[in-house]
C-alpha positions in Angstrom: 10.8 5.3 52.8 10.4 4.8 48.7 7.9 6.2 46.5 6.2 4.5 43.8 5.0 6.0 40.9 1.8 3.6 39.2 2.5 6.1 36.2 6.5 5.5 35.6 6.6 2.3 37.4 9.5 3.2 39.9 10.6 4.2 43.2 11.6 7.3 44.2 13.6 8.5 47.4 11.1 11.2 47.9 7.5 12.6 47.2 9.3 15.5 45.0 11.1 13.1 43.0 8.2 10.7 42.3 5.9 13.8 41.7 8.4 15.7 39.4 9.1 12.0 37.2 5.5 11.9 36.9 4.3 15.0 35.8 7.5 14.6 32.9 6.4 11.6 32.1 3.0 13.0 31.6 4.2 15.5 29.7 5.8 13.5 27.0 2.7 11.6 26.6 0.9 14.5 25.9 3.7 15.8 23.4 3.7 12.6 21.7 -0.3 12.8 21.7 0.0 15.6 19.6 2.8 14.6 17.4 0.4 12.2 16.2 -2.3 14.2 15.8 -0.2 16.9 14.1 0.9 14.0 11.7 -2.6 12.6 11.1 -3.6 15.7 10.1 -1.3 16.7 7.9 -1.1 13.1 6.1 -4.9 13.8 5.8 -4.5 17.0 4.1 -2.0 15.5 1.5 -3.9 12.7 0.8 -6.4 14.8 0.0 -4.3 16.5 -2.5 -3.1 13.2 -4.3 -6.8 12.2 -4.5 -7.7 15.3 -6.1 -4.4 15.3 -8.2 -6.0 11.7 -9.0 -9.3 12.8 -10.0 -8.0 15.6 -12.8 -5.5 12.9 -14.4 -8.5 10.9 -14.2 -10.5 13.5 -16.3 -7.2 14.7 -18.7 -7.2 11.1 -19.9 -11.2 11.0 -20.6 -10.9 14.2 -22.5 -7.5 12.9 -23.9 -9.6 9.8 -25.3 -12.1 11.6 -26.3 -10.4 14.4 -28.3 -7.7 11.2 -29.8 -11.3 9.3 -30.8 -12.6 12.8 -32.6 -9.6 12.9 -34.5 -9.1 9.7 -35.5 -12.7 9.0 -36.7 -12.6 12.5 -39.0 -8.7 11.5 -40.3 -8.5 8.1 -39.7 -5.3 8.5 -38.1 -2.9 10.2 -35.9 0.8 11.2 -35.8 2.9 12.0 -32.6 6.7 12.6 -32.6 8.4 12.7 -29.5 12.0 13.5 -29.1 14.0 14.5 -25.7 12.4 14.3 -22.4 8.8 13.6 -23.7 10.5 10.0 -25.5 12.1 9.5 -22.3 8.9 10.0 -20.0 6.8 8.2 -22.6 8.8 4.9 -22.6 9.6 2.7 -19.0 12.8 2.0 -19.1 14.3 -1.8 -17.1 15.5 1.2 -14.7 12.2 2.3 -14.1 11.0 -0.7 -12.8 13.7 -0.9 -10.0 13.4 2.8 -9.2 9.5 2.7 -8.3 9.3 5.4 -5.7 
């Protein structure tokens, strides 16, 4: 006599078998469940962080502006020498555009 399992989809030789295939198979499920769960979460949580990230670069720049526009209007112009890493970070390179991530 064979056992089939609805859940796995196979036959078994005994009721053990089937029963002990099935309860494995739920168990991965229910791992796997919370794999994604644990991963939704946590992307969730970073995202939040990149958004908020977002929203204080968002604010440097207005204040940036602002402060660039103060100056200007009282001097009529601005100076700003970079050298080093700040040169290298202020102007893309060809490379950068390959090497977006």
């Amino acid at each position: 006599m064979l056992y089939y399992s609805e859940i796995t989809k196979k036959n078994y030789k005994t009721s053990d078998e089937c029963i002990k295939a099935e309860e494995e198979a739920l168990n991965a499920q229910v791992k796997a469940r919370q794999e994604k769960e644990r991963i939704a979460a946590e992307r969730k949580t970073r995202a939040a962080e990149v958004e908020e990230a977002r929203k204080n670069m968002v604010a440097a720049r207005q204040k940036y502006a602002e402060l660039l526009e103060a100056f200007t209007k009282d001097y009529h112009t601005y100076h700003l020498s970079l050298d080093g890493e700040d040169a290298k970070r202020a102007v893309p390179t060809l490379f950068d555009f390959f090497n977006i991530f």
